[in-house]
N, C-alpha and C positions, 0 to 999 in steps of 0.2 A: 504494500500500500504506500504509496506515494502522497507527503505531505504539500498543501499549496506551498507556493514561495516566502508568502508573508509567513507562516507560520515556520515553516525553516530560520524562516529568518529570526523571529522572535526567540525560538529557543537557542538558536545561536548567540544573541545580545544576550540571552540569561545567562546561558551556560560561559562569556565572557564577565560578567558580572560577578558568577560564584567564584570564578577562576580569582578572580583580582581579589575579594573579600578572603576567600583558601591564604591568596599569597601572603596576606597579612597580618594572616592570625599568628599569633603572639607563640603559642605551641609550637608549633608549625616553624617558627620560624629560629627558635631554638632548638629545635632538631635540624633541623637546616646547618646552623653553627657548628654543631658539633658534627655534622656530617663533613663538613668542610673543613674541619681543624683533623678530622681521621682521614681524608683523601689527603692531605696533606703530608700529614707523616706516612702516609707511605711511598712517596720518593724519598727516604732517610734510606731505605735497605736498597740491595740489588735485587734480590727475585722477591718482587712486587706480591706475586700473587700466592706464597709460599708464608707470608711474615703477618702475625698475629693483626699487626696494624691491617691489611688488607680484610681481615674478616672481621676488625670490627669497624670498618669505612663500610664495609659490602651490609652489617648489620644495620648499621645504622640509616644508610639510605634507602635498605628496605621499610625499616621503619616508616622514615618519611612520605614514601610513596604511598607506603599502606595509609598514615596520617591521612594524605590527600584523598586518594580513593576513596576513602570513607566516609569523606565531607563531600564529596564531588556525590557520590552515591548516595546520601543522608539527603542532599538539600533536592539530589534529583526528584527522588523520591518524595519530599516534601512539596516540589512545583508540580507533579506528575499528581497528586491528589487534589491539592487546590485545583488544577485546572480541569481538570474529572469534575468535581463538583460544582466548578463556578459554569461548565455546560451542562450537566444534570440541572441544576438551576435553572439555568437559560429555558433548556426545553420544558421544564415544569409548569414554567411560568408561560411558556406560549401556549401548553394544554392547554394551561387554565383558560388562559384568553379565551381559544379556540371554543371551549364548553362554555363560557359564560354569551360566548357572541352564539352561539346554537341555541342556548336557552332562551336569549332575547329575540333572536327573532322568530323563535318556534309559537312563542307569547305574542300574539300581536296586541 
C-alpha cells in the first residue's frame, strides 16, 4: 500500500523532528561521550580489535544505538496511535453527521 505524498511527507518532518529531540537528550548524549572517549582509546594498542578497549567502544555504542532505537521506536509508536485515533475520530464524527442529516431529512 502506497502512502499519498503529503502524508510521506508529514511522517518524514516527524520522524526528522524525533531524530533532533533523540539527538539531544541528555542520556543519550552521555553515552555518546563515553562512546567517544572508548573509540578513542583504542588507537592506544596495535591490534584494535583484539584489546579490551575495543569491546568496551563496541559495548558501549551498542548501547547507544539501542538508547536511540528505543526512542525512535517508543515515540513511533506513540505518533502511530495518536494518529489511529485522531482518524477513528474523524470518521466517527462524519457517521455521526451522516445519521443525524438521515434522521433530519427522513422527518420532514
Amino acid at each position: 500500500m502506497d502512502f499519498p505524498p503529503w502524508l510521506e511527507q508529514a511522517i518524514q518532518v516527524r520522524l526528522d523532528e524525533v531524530t533532533a529531540q533523540i539527538e539531544h537528550d541528555p542520556k543519550l548524549s552521555r553515552v555518546r561521550e563515553e562512546t567517544d572517549e572508548a573509540f578513542e582509546a583504542l588507537f592506544e594498542g596495535e591490534d584494535v580489535e583484539q584489546t579490551p578497549e575495543y569491546a568496551e567502544w563496541e559495548n558501549r555504542y551498542i548501547v547507544s544505538k539501542g538508547i536511540e532505537n528505543e526512542r525512535l521506536y517508543m515515540q513511533g509508536l506513540r505518533d502511530g496511535i495518536q494518529f489511529t485515533v485522531s482518524l477513528l475520530g474523524q470518521l466517527m464524527s462524519e457517521e455521526t453527521n451522516t445519521k443525524t442529516d438521515q434522521t433530519i431529512n427522513a422527518n420532514p
